[in-house]
N, C-alpha and C positions, 0 to 999 in steps of 0.2 A: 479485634481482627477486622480488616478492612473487608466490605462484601465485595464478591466479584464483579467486574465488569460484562456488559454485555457486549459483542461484535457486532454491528450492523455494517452489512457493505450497500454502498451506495450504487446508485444506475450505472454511475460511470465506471464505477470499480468493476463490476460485472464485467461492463461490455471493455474494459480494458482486457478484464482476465480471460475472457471470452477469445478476444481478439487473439491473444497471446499464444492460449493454447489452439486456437485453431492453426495458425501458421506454424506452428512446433508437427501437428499432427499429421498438416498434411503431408509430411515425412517418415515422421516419426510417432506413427499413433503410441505406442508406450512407453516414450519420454515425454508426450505430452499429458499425460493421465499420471505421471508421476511427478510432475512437476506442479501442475494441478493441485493433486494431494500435499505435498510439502506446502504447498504459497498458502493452502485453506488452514493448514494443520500450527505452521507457523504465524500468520493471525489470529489464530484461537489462543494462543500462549498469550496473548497479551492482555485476555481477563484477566489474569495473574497479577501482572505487571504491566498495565499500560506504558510506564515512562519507560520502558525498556529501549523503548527505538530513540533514536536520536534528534534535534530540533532538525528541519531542514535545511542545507546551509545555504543555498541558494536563497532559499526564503529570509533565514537570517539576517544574509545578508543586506535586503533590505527593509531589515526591522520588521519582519514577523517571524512571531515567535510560537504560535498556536498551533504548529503543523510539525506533527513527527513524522521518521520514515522509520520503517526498519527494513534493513538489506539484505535480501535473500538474491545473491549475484546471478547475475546480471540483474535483477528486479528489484526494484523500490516501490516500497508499499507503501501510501502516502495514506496518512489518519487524523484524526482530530478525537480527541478526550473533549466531551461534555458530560458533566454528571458522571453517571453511573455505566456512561455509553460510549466507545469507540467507534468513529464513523469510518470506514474503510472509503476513500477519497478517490485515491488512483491509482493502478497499477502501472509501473512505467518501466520501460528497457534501459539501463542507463548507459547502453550506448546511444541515445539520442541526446538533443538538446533538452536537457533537464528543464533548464531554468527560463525558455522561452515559454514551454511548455506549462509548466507551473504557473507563472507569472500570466500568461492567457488565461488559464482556470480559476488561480483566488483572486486575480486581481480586477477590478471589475469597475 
């Protein structure tokens, strides 16, 4: 039996999700505190299963293949599997430009 993985969210994941749920709150304080809870709750599923979420196809596209997402709509959770460890990357709206976005962050 495989050992579990660990979550690690990164600065940026934070301050992505950070971001997120503040603009949701300023509204809507308890859609933002459940949306919050679902985005934590569904990154932690992926000890289980890291390969659950899919390559990302923007990235793919140009030949990287080391970065999954997995999609809790409107929101793309961008991660990397090393070892034993999940990095929690970015959280991102995917109503924006995904792939400018991305491609400014891993590409360097």
């Amino acid at each position: 039996m495989k050992a579990a993985y660990t979550v690690r969210w990164t600065t940026v994941a934070e301050l992505d999700l950070k971001n997120i749920i503040a603009y949701i709150a300023a509204d809507h304080p308890q859609n933002a505190l459940q949306i919050f809870q679902k985005i934590r709750l569904k990154a932690s599923h992926l000890c289980s299963a890291p390969e659950k979420g899919r390559i990302v196809p923007e990235l793919q596209g140009q030949g990287i293949s080391q970065y999954r997402e997995l999609v809790i709509p409107p929101w793309r959770l961008i991660y990397q599997i090393s070892e034993q460890k999940i990095f929690m990357l970015s959280v991102l709206d995917s109503r924006q430009n995904i792939e400018d976005i991305l491609l400014k962050r891993f590409i360097r």
